[in-house]
N, C-alpha and C positions, 0 to 999 in steps of 0.2 A: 555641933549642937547649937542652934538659935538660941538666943536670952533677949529679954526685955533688954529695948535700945538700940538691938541688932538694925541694920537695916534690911527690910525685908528683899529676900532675892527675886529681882525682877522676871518674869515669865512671859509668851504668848501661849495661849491652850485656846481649843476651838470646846464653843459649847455645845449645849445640847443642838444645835441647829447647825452649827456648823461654823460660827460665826468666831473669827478670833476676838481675843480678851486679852489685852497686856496690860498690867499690875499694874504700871506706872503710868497708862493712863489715867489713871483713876485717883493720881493725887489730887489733893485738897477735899478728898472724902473718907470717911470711915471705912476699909474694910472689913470683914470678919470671915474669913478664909478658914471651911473647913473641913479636912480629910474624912474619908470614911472608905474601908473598905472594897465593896461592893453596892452596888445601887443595886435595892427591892431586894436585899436579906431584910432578915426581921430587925435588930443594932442598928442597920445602917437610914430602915424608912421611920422608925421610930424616931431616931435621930433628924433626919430629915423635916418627916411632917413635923416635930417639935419646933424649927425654923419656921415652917411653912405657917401652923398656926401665931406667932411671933411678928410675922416678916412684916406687919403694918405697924408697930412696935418699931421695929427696926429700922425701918424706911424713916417712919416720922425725925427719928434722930439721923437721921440724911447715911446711915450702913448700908452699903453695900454688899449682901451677903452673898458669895460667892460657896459652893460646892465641888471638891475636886475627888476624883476616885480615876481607876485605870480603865474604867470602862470605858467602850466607847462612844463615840456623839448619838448613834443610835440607839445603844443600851441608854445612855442618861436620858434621851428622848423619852424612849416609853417608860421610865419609872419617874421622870416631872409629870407626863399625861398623865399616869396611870392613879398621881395622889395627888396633880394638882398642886406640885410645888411651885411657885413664883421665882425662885433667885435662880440664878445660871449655873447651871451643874455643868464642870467642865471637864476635859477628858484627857488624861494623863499618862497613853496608851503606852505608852515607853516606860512609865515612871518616874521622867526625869525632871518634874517638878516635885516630886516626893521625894527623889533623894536628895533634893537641894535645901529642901526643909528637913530633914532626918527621919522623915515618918516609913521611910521605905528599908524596913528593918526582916529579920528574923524571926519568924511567927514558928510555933511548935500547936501541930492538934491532932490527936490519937496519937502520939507517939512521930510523929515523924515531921518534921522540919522543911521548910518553904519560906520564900522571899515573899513579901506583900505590906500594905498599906496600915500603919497603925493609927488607930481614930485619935488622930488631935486637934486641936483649935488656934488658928492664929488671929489676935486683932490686931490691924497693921494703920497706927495713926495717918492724919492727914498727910504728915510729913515723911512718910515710907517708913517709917522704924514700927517695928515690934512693941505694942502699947502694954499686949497679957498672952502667955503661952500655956496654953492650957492641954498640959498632959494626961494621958490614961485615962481620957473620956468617958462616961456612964453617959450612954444613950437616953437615956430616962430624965427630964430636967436639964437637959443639958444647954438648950435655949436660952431657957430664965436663968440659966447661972452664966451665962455669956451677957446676956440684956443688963444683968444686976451688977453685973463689974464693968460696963459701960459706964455707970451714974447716974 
């Protein structure tokens, strides 16, 4: 389990276009790194456009806002097109940056049991460490409650 001060574990993930992304390029900038299930469910685009309307908010404080789910480069393609998200939705096709984060857990619906992605939020300082860990996400607000623990 990640805690505030962890260092964040390093990754490359290809985005929506195809383009690799490695974590630790991006020191000396804010990340805000964050899971979501599936791309273009109802949770996960709500959550999303919630970024999407933010992300000039976010930019201006120099965030990085990155998106990761197990879809792939082509699934996250047509659901950035499709609502017009701006940050890089990245593709996690294996899982193996969710279970490096601990989000790639044991989900239970209708009764029966399955492996998959649990919606959480990582902000990962300039300095690669864990700044806020934000567990068991509400898709609803969940933007402005990430923007508002920034400062």
């Amino acid at each position: 389990m990640l805690k505030e001060g962890d260092l964040a574990p390093d990754f490359t993930l290809p985005d929506q276009e195809g383009n690799p992304i490695t974590l630790s390029h991006l020191r000396g900038r804010t990340v805000v790194l964050f899971f979501y299930p599936r791309a273009d469910t109802p949770g996960c685009t709500v959550e999303a456009c919630g970024f999407r309307d933010m992300a000039e908010r976010f930019r201006e404080r120099g965030v990085e806002l990155l998106g990761i789910s197990t879809d792939p480069p082509k699934a996250q393609a047509k659901f950035a097109e499709k609502y017009g998200l701006p940050m890089r939705l990245l593709a996690d096709t294996e899982h193996k940056v969710a279970e490096l984060y601990g989000v790639w857990v044991e989900k239970k619906r209708y009764g029966r049991s399955y492996m998959g992605v649990e919606r959480q939020t990582f902000v990962i300082g300039p300095d690669g460490r864990l700044v806020k860990v934000f567990e068991r996400v509400k898709p609803e607000g969940h933007a402005a409650e990430v923007l508002s623990a920034l400062g």
